[in-house]
Residue frames relative to the residue before (quaternion, step in Angstrom):
aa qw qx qy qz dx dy dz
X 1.0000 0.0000 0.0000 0.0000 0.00 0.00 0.00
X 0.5907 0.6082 -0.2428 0.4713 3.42 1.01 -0.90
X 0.7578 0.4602 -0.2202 0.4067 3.11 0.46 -1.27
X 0.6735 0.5135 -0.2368 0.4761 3.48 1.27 -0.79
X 0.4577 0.6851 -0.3814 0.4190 3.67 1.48 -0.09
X 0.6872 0.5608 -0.1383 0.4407 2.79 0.99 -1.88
X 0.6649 0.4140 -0.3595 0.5072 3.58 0.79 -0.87
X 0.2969 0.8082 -0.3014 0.4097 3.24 0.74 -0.80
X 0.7940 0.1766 -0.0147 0.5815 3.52 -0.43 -1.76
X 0.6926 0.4861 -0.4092 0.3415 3.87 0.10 -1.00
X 0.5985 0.4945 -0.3847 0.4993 3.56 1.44 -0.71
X 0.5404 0.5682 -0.3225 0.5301 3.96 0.76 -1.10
X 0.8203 0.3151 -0.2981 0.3728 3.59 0.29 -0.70
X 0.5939 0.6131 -0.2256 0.4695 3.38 1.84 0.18
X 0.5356 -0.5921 0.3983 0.4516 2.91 2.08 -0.01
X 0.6057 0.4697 -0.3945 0.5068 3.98 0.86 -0.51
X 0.1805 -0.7580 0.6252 -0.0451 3.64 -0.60 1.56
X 0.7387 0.3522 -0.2846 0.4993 3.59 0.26 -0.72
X 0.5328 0.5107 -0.2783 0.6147 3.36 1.10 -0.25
X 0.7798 0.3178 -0.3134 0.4389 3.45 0.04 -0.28
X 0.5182 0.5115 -0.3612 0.5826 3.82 1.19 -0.50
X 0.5904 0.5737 -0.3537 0.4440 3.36 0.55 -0.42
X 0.8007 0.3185 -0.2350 0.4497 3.10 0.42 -0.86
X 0.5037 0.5326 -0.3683 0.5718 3.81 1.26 -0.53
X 0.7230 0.2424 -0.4331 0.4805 3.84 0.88 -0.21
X 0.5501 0.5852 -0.4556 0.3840 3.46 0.55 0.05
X 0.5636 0.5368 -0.1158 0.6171 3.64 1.48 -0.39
X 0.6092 0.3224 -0.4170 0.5924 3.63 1.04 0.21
X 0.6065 0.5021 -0.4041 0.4656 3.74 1.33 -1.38
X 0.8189 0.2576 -0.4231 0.2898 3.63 -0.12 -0.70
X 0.8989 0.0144 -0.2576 0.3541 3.61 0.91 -0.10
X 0.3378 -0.9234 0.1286 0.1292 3.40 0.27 1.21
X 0.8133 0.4219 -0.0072 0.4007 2.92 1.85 -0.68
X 0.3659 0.6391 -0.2939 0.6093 2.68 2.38 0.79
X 0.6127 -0.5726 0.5000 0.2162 3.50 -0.96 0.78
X 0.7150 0.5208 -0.3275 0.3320 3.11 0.65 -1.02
X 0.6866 0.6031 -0.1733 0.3670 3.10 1.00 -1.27
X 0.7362 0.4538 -0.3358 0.3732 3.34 1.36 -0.13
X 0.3610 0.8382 -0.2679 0.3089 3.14 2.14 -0.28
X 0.6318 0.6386 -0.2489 0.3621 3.47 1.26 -0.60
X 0.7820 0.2746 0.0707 0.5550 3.20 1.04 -1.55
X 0.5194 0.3968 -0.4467 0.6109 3.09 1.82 1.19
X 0.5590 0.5989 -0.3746 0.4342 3.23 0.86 -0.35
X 0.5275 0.7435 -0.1423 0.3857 3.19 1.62 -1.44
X 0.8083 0.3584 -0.2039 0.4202 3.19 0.69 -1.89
X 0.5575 0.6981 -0.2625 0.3646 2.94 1.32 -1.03
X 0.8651 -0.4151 -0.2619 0.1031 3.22 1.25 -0.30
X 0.3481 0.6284 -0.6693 0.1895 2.00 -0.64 2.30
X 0.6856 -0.5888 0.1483 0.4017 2.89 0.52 2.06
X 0.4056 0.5776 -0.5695 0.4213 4.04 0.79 0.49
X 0.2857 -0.7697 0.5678 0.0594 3.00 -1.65 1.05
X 0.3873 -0.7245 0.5429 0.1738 3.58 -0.80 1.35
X 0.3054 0.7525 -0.5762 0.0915 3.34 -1.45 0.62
X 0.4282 -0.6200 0.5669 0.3329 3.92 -1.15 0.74
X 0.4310 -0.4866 0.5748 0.4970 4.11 -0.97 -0.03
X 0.4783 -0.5396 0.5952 0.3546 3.68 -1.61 0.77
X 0.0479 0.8129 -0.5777 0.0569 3.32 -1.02 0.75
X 0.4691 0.8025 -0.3449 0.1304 3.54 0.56 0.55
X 0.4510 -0.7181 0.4255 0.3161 3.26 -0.58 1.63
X 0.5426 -0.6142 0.4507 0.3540 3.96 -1.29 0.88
X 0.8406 0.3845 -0.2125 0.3168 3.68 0.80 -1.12
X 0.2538 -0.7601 0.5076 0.3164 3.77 -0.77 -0.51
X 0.1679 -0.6820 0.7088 0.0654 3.22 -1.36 0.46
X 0.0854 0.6730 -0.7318 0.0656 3.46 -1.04 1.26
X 0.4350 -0.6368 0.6359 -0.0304 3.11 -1.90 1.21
X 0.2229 0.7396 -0.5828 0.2523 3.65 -0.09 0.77
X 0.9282 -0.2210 0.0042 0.2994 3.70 -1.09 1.28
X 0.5901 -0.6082 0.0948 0.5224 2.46 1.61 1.90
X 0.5196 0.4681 -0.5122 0.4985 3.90 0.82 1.25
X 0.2481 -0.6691 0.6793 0.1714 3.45 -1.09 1.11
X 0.0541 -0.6247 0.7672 0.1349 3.52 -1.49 0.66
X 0.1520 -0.7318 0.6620 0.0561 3.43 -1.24 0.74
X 0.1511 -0.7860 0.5942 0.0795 3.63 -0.68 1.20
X 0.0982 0.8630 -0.4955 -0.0131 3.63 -0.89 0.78
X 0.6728 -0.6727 0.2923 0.0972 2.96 -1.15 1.51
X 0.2447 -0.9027 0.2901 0.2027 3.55 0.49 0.98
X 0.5883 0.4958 -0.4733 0.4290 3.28 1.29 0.66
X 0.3420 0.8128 -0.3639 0.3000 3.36 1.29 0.37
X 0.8754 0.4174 -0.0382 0.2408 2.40 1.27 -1.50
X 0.6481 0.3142 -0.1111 0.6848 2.86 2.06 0.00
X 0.2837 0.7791 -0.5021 0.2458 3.27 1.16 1.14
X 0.2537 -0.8258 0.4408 0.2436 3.16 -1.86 0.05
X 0.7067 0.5285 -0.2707 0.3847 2.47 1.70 1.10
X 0.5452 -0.3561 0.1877 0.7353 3.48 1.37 0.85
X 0.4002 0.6502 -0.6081 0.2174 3.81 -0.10 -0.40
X 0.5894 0.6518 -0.1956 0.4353 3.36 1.10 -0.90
X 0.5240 0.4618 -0.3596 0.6188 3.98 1.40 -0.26
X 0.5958 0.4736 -0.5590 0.3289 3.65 0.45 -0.37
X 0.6402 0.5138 -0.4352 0.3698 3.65 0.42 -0.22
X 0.4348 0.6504 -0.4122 0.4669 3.77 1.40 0.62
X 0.4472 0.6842 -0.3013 0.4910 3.17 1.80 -1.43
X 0.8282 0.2972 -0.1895 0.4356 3.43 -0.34 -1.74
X 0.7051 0.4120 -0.4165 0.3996 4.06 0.36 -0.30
X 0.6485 0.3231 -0.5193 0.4533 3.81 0.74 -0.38
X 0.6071 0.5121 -0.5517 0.2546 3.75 0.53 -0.67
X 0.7886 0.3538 -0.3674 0.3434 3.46 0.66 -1.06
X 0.3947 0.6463 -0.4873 0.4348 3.95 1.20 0.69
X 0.5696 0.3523 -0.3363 0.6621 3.65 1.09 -0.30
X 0.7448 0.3080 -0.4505 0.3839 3.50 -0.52 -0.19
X 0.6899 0.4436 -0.3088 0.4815 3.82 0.95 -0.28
X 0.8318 -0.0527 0.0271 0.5520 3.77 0.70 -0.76
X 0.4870 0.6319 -0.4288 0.4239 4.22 1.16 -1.00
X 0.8273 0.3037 -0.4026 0.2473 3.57 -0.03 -1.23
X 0.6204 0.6854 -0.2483 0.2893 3.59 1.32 -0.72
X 0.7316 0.4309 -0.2157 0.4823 3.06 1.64 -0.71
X 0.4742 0.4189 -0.4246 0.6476 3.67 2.04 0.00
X 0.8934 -0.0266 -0.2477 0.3739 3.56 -0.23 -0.10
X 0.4162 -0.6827 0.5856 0.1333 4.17 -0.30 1.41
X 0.8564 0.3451 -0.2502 0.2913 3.54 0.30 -0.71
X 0.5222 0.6044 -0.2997 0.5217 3.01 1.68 -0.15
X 0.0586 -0.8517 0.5160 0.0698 3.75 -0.58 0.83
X 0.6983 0.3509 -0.3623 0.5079 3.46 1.04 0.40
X 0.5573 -0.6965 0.3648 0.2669 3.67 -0.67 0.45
X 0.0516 0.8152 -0.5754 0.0423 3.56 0.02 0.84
X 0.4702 -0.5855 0.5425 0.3765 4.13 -1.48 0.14
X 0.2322 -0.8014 0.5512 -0.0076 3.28 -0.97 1.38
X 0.5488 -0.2905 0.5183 0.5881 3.96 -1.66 0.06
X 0.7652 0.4029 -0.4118 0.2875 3.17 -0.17 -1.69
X 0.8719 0.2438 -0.2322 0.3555 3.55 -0.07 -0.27
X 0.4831 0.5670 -0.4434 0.4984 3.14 0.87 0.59
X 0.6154 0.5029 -0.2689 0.5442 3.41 1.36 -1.44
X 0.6403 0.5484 -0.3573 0.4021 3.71 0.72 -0.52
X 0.5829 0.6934 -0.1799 0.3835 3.34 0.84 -1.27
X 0.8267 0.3619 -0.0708 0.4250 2.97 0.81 -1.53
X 0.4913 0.6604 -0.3218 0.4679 3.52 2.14 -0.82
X 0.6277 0.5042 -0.3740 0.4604 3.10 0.79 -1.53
X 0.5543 0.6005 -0.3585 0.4513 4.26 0.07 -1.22
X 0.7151 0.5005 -0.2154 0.4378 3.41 0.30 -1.71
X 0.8864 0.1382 -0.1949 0.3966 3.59 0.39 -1.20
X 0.4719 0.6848 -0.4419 0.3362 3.45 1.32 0.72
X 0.5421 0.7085 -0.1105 0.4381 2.79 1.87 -1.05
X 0.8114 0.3833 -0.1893 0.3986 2.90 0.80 -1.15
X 0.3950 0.7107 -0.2611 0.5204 2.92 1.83 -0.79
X 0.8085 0.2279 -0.1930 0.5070 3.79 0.06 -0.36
X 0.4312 0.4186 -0.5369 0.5921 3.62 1.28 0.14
X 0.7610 0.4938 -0.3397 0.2485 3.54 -0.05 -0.95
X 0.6589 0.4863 -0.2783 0.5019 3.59 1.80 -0.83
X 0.4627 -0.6592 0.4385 0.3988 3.52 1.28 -0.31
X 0.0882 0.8160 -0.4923 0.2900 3.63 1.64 1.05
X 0.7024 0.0563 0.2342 0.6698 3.08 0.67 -1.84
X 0.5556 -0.7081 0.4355 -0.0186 2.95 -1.40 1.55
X 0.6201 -0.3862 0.0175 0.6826 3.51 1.17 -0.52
X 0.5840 -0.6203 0.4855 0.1961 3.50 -1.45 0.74
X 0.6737 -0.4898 0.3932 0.3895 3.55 -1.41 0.82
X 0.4766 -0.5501 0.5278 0.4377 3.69 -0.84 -0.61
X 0.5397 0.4379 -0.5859 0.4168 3.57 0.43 0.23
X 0.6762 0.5769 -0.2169 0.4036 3.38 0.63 -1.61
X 0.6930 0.3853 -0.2762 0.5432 3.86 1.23 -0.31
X 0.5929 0.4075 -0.3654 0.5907 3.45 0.84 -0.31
X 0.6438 0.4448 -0.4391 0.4414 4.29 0.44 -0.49
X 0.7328 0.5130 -0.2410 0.3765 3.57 1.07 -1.02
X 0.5473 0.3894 -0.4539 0.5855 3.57 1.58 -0.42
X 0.7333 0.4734 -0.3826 0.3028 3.83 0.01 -0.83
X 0.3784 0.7331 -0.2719 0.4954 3.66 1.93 0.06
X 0.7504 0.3179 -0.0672 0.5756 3.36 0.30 -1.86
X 0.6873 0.4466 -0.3787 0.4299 4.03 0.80 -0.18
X 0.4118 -0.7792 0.3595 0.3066 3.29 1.43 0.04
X 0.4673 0.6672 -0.3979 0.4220 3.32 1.87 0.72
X 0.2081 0.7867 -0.5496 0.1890 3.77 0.88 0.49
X 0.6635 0.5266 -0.3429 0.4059 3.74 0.60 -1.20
X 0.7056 0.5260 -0.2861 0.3790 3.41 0.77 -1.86
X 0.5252 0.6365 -0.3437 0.4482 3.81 1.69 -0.94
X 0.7015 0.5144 -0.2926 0.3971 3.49 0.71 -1.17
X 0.7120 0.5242 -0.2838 0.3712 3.49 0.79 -1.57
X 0.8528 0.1999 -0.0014 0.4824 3.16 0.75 -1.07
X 0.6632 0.2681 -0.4742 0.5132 3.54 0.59 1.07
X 0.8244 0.1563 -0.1890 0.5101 3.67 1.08 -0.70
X 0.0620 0.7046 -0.7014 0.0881 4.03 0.85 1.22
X 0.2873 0.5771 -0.7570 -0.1064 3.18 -1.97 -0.12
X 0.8185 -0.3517 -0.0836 0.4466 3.49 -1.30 0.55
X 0.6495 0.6044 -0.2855 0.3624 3.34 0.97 -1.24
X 0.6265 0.3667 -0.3182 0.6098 4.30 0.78 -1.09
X 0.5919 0.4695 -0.5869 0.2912 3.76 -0.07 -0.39
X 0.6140 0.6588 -0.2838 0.3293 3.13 1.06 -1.14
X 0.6338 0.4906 -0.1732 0.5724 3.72 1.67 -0.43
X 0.5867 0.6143 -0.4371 0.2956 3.52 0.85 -0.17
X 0.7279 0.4342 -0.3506 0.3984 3.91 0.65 -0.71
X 0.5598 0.6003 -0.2998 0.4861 3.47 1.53 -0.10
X 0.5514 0.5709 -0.2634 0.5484 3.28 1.22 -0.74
X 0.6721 0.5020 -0.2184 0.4986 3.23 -0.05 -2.16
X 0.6037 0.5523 -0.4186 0.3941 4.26 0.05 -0.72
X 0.8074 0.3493 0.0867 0.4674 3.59 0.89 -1.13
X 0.7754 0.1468 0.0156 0.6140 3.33 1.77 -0.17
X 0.0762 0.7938 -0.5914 0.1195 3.61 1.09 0.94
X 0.7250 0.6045 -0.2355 0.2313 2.98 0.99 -1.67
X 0.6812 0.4500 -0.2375 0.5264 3.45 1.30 -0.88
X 0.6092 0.5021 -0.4345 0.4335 3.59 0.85 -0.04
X 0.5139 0.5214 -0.3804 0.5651 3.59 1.32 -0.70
X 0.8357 0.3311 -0.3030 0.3165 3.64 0.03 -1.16
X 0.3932 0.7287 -0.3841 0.4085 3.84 1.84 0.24
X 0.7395 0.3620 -0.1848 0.5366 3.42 0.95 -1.48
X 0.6659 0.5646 -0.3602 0.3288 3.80 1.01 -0.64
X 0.7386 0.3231 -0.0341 0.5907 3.10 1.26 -1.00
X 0.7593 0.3814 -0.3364 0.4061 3.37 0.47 -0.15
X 0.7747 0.3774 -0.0233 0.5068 3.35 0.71 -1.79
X 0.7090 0.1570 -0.2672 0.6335 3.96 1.19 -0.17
X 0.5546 0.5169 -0.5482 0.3533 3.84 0.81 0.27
X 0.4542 0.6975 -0.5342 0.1480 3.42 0.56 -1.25
C-alpha cells in the first residue's frame, strides 16, 4: 500500500495525473481498511478539485439479530410505495435466509454465523433485479435513488466492490482478500468509475 503511495506522488510530481490516481487507487485495492491508504487519492482529489463519493444506497428497513431472534423493522412507506421502495422488503427476507440456513450451506466450515459479501451481495441483487424488473414492466414508473444507483452498480457488475468498500463491517472484511485475488480488476474499476467518476 505504501509503496503504491509513493508511486503515486513521484508520478503526480511528473505531471502524470491519471497515472498517479491510479496508483492511490491501487493503494486502497491492496489495503482497504487502513486510513492510510486512503490518504493518497484524497490528497489527490483535493487537488484537483474532483469530488469523491460511494452511490447513496440505503436500504429503508432494519433487521437485528439478537439471541438467535431476528426482529425486522419496516418502514411504512415501503409498503405502499410508488416507487420500488417496496423491493426493499426482498432485502430483509434473503438476509434473514442466511442467518437461518444460506450462510451454513455457503460456508460448511464456518460454525458460527457471521454477515457475509455473499449475503449481503445477494440481498442487494435480489432488490436490484426486482426493481428493475418492475421498472422494466412499467410496474413502477421511476425508482427512488437508492434503488437507481443499486440497479446501475448491478448491471456494471460492481455490486461486490459496493459492498466491500462502502458497506464492510467485521464479518465482509473478512471476504475481501478472497475476492480481491479474482477481481482486482473490478475493485479498481469501482473507485475509477464509480467513486471518482460520479
Amino acid at each position: 500500500e505504501t509503496a503504491y503511495r509513493y508511486w503515486g506522488d513521484a508520478l503526480e510530481a511528473q505531471g502524470k495525473i491519471n497515472e498517479a490516481r491510479d496508483k492511490f487507487v491501487d493503494a486502497i485495492v491492496a489495503q482497504p481498511y487502513t486510513r492510510n491508504s486512503f490518504v493518497g487519492l484524497t490528497q489527490w482529489a483535493t487537488r484537483h478539485k474532483v469530488a469523491l463519493g460511494h452511490p447513496k444506497i440505503e436500504p429503508p428497513n432494519s433487521t437485528r439479530s439478537e439471541n438467535g431472534k431476528t426482529t425486522r423493522s419496516i418502514d411504512p412507506k415501503t409498503l405502499s410505495s410508488n416507487d420500488g421502495s417496496n423491493n426493499w422488503l426482498m432485502y430483509d427476507l434473503t438476509r434473514i435466509a442466511w442467518s437461518k440456513a444460506d450462510f451454513s450451506k455457503n460456508y460448511p466450515e464456518e460454525k458460527v454465523y457471521r454477515h457475509s459479501l455473499k449475503e449481503e451481495t445477494a440481498a442487494l441483487r435480489m432488490v436490484a433485479e426486482a426493481a428493475a424488473k418492475d421498472l422494466k414492466s412499467g410496474k413502477v414508473k421511476s425508482l427512488e435513488a437508492s434503488l437507481d444507483n443499486l440497479i446501475k452498480l448491478n448491471d456494471a457488475g460492481l455490486l461486490e466492490a459496493f459492498v466491500l468498500f462502502a458497506r464492510p463491517d467485521e464479518g465482509i472484511v473478512r471476504d475481501y482478500v478472497a475476492y480481491r485475488r479474482n477481481n482486482r480488476e473490478k475493485l479498481r474499476r469501482y473507485w475509477l468509475e464509480i467513486v471518482i467518476g460520479r
